[in-house]
C-alpha positions in Angstrom: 51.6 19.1 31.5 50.0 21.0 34.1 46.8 19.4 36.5 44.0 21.2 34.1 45.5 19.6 30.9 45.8 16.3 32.9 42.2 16.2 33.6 41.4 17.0 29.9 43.5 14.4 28.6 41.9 11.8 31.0 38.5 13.2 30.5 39.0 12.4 26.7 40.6 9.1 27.2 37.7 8.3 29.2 35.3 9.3 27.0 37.0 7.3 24.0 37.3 3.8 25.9 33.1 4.3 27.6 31.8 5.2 24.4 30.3 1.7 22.7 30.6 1.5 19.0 27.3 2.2 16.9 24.9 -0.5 16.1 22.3 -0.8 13.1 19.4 -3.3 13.3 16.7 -4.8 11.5 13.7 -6.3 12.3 10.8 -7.9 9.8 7.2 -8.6 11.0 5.8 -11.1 10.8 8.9 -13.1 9.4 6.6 -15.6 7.1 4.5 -13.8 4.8 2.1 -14.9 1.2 3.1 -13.1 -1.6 2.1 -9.6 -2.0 1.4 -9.6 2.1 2.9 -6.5 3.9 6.0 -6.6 6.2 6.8 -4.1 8.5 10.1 -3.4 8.7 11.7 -1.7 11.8 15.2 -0.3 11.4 17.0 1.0 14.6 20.2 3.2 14.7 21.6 3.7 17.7 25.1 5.6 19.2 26.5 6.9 22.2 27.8 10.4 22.9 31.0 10.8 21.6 30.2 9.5 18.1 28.4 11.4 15.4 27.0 10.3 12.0 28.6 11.5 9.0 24.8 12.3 7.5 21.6 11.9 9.2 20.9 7.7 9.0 18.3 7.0 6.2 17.6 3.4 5.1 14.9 4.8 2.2 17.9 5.4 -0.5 18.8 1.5 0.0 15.0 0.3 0.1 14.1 2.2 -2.7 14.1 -0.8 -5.2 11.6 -2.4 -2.9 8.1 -2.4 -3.2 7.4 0.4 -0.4 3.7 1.4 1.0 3.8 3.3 3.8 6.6 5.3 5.1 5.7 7.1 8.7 7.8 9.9 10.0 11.1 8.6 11.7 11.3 8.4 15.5 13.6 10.5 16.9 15.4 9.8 20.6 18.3 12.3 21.9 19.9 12.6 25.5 23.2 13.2 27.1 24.0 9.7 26.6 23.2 9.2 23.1 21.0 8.8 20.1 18.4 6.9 18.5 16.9 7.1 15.2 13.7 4.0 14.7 12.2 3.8 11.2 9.0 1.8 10.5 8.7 1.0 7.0 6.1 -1.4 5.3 6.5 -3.1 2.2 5.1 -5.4 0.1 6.3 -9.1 0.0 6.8 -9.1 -4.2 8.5 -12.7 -4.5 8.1 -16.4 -3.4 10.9 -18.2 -1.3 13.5 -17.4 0.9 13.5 -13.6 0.1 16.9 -11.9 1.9 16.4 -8.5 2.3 18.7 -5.4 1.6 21.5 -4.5 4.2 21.8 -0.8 5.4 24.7 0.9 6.9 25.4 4.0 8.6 29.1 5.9 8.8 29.6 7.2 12.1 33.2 9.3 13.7 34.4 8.0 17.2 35.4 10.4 19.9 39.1 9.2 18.8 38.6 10.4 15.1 38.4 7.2 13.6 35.5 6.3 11.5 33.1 3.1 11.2 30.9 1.7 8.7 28.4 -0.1 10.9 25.4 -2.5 8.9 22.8 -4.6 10.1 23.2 -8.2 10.1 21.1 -10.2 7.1 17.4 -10.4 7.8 15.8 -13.4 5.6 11.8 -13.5 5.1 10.2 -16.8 3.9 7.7 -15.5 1.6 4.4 -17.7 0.2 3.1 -21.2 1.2 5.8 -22.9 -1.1 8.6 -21.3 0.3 9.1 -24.1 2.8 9.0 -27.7 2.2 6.2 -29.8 2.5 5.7 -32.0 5.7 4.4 -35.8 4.9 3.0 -37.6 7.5 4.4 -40.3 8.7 3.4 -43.6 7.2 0.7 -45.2 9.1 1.8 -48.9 10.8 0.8 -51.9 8.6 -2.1 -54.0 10.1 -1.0 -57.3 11.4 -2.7 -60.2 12.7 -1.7 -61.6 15.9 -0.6 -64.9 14.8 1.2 -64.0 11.2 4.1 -62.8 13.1 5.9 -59.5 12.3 6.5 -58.0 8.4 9.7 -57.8 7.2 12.7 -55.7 6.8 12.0 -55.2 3.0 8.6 -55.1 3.0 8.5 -52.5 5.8 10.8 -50.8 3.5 8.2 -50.9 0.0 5.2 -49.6 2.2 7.2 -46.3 3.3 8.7 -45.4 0.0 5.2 -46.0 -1.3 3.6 -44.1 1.5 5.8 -41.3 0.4 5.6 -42.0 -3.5 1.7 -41.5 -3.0 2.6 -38.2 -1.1 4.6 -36.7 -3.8 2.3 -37.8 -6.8 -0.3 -35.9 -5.1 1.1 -32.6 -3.7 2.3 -32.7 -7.8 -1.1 -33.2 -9.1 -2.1 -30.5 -7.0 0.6 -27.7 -8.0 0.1 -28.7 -11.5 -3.6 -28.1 -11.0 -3.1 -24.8 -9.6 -0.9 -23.6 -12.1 -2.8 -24.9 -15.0 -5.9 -22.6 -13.2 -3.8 -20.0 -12.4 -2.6 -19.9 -16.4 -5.9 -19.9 -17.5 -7.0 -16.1 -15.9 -6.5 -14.1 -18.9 -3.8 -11.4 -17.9 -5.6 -8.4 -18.9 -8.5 -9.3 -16.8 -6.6 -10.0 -13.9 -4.8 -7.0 -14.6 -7.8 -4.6 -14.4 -9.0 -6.6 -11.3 -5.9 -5.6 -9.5 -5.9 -1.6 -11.3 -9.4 -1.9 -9.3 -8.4 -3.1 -6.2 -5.7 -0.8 -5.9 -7.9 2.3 -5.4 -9.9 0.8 -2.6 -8.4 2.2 0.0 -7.3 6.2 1.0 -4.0 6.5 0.9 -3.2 7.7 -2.3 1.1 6.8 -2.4 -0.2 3.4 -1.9 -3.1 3.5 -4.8 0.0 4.8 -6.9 2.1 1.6 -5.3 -0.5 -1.3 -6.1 -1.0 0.3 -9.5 2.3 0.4 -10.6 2.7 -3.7 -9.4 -0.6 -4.3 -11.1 1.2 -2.3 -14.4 4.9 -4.3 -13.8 3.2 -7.7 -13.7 0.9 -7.7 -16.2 3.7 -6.4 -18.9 5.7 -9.2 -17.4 3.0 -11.6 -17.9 2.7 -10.8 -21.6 6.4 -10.7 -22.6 7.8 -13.2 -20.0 9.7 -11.5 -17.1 9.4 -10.8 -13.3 7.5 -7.5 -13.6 7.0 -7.8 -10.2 10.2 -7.6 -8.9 11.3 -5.2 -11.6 12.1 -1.6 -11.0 10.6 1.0 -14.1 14.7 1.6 -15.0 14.7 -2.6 -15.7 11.3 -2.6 -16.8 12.0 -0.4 -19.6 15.2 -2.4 -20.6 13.4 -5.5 -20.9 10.4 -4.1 -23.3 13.2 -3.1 -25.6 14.4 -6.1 -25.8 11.1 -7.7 -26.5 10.3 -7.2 -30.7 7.2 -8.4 -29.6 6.5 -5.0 -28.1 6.0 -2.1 -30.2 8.1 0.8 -29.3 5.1 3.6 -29.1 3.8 0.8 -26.2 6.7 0.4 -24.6 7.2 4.4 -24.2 3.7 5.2 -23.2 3.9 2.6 -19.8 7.3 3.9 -19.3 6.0 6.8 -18.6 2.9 5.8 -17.0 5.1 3.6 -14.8 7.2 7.1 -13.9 4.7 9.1 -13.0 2.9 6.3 -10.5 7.0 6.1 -8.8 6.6 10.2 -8.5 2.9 10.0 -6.5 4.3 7.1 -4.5 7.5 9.0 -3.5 5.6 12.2 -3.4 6.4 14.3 0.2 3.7 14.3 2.2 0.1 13.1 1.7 -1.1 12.1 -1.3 -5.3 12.6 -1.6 -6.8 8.9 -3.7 -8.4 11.5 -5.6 -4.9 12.9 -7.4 -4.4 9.0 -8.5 -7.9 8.4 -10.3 -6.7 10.0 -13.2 -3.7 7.8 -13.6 -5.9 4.9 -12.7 -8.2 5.8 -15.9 -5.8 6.1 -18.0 -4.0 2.3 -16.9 -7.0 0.8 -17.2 -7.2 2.6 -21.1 -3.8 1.5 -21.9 -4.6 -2.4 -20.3 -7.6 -2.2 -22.5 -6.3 -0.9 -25.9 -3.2 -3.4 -25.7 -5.5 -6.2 -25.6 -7.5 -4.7 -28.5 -4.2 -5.0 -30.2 -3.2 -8.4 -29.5 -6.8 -9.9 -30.5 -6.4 -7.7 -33.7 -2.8 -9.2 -34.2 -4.0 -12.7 -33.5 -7.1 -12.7 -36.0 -4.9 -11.3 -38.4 -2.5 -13.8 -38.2 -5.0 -16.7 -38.6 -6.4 -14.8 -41.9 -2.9 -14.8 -43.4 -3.5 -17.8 -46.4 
């Protein structure tokens, strides 16, 4: 081997031992959200000279059963040394509890040849105020007068399971109470508010977002399912399996459902004033399906 395929070879071998594997990351702000909050999400993709992506990283296709708002153009950072790509993604927290969120990954070829699949570790978001448990206070000390001497062991023991007995009865009371209220907003009403709402601002792929979650959880309010969390594809399964639903119903929010995913994917901007339309026309449907229901429900009641 002569001195200039020497260098090469040590140049290379270099190269393949300095070059640090790729790393994929994911951040969520803030990490405790309400329900229906938004989260931005940053996702960072990073490699060193010598390694190349197999495609251009893109997290979208894996977030794209999330409830997405606002996707800005991706930041871009390239050098001799390597590559960055940052995305800053918001979406909207659509479930209570401890909400894990999707994992994305990113193939990448080494200087060597060799190829790695490299995803971000799990990022977990505690979403609404029941998400965590409730603190108690601690039971207040029991009064004692200076000459009866100290309580005992067991009664120490019933005033703090008491204490805590009083605790629980009441946080009960008080979620029962605010489901009950909650229950008793008629879902067509609360339906429109939201259809309403949902127009307020400018950014027309978001008016076609909140319409669509207004849509997917008022149809899961009537016929018992997490429209919220449901994507149009198990949206539609789950009306056909409702014979509660008529079919002709079922079809025409389908495809009211599809046509608010195409404004809210659409590529570039959107105006609010290409949504209206589809706005009017929810806020129809909303209103002739509870025409039908009433109808149903008197008609039922005149049956002898």
């Amino acid at each position: 081997m002569g001195n200039v395929g020497r260098v090469g070879f040590l140049f290379l071998l270099v190269l393949a031992l300095g070059a640090a594997e790729p790393t994929v990351t994911m951040s969520a702000a803030p990490a405790t959200v309400a329900v229906g909050d938004p989260v931005v999400l940053t996702i960072r993709y990073e490699w060193t000279a010598g390694w190349t992506p197999t495609v251009e990283p893109d997290p979208l296709p894996t977030l794209s059963r999330l409830f997405v708002t606002a996707v800005p153009p991706v930041e871009r950072q390239d050098s001799s040394a390597g590559s960055t790509r940052i995305f800053r993604i918001t979406i909207g927290a659509e479930q209570s509890g401890a909400w894990t969120l999707p994992t994305v990954s990113a193939v990448f070829h080494g200087p060597d040849g060799s190829e790695r699949t490299v995803t971000n570790p799990a990022v977990t978001l505690q979403v609404g105020t029941e998400s965590a448990p409730p603190k108690l206070p601690d039971p207040l000390p029991a009064l004692t007068r200076p000459t009866a001497g100290a309580l005992s062991d067991h009664r120490w023991w019933w005033i703090a399971g008491g204490g805590a007995l009083l605790a629980a009865i009441t946080l009960a009371l008080w979620r029962w109470r605010r489901t009950a209220v909650a229950a008793s907003i008629d879902p067509h009403e609360r339906c429109q508010t939201a259809l309403e709402a949902a127009l307020r601002g400018t950014d027309g792929k978001a008016a076609a977002a909140g319409l669509g979650l207004a849509l997917r959880t008022w149809a899961g309010a009537l016929h018992r399912f997490d429209g919220a969390g449901a994507t149009v594809r198990e949206v539609t399964a789950l009306l056909r399996a409702r014979p509660d639903c008529p079919a002709d119903e079922a079809r025409a929010l389908v495809r009211l459902l599809e046509r608010l995913d195409e404004g809210r994917w659409h590529p570039g901007d959107l105006p609010n004033a290409l949504v209206t339309p589809l706005a009017d026309e929810a806020r129809m449907f909303v209103a002739g399906v509870a025409a039908r229901i009433t109808q149903d429900a008197a008609a039922e009641k005149a049956k002898p």
